[in-house]
C-alpha positions in Angstrom: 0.0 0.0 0.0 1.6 3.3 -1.2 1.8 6.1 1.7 0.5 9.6 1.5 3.7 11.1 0.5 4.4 8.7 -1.8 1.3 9.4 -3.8 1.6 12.4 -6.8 -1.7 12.4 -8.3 -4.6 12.0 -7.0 -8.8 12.0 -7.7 -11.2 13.8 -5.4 -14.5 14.0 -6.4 -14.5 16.4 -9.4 -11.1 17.5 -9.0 -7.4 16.0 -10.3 -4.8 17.0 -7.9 -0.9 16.7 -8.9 1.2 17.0 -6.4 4.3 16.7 -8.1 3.6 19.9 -10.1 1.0 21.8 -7.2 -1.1 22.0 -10.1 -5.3 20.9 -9.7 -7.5 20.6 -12.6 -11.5 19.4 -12.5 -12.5 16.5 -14.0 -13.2 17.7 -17.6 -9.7 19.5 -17.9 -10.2 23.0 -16.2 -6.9 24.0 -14.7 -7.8 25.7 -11.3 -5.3 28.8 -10.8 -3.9 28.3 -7.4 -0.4 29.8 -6.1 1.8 27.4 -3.6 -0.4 27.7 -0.6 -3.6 27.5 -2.0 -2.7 23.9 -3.7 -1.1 23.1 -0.3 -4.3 23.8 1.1 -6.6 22.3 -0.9 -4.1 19.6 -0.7 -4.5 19.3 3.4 -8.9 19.2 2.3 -8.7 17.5 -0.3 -7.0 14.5 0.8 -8.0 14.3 3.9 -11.6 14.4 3.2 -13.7 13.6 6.0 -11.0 13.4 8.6 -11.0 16.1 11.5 -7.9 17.9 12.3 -7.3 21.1 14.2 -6.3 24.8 13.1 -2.7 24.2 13.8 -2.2 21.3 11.6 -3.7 22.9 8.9 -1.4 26.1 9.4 1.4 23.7 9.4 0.4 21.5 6.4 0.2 24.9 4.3 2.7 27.1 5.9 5.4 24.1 7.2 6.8 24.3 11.1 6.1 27.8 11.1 2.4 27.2 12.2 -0.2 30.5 11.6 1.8 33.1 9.6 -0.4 35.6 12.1 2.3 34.5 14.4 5.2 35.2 12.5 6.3 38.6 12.2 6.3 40.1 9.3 9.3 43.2 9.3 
């Protein structure tokens, strides 16, 4: 059984999710335009559909160790 990380593309429900490029598309071909953190957040939703998880692992999913960029200053 192949591992979440080990897993480049991926279907979820109407969408086509490449992880390898951070590139999503629906179904029927339409690229959606997403920056970095966006894929990495629909990403985080996306494959874990269903599953609970808290604010903070989201934050860290789509912004790494970091946690909430809120937190981190911004000079």
């Amino acid at each position: 059984m192949l591992k979440e990380h080990e897993i480049s593309q991926y279907f979820v429900g109407p969408l086509n999710l490449n992880r390898h490029t951070k590139q999503a598309n629906t179904v029927m071909g339409m690229p959606l335009v997403l920056d970095e953190r966006g894929f990495d957040a629909l990403d985080m939703l996306a494959w874990r559909e269903g599953t609970p998880f808290t604010s903070g692992q989201f934050y860290s999913a789509v912004w790494g160790a970091g946690g909430c960029p809120a937190s981190r200053d911004t000079a």
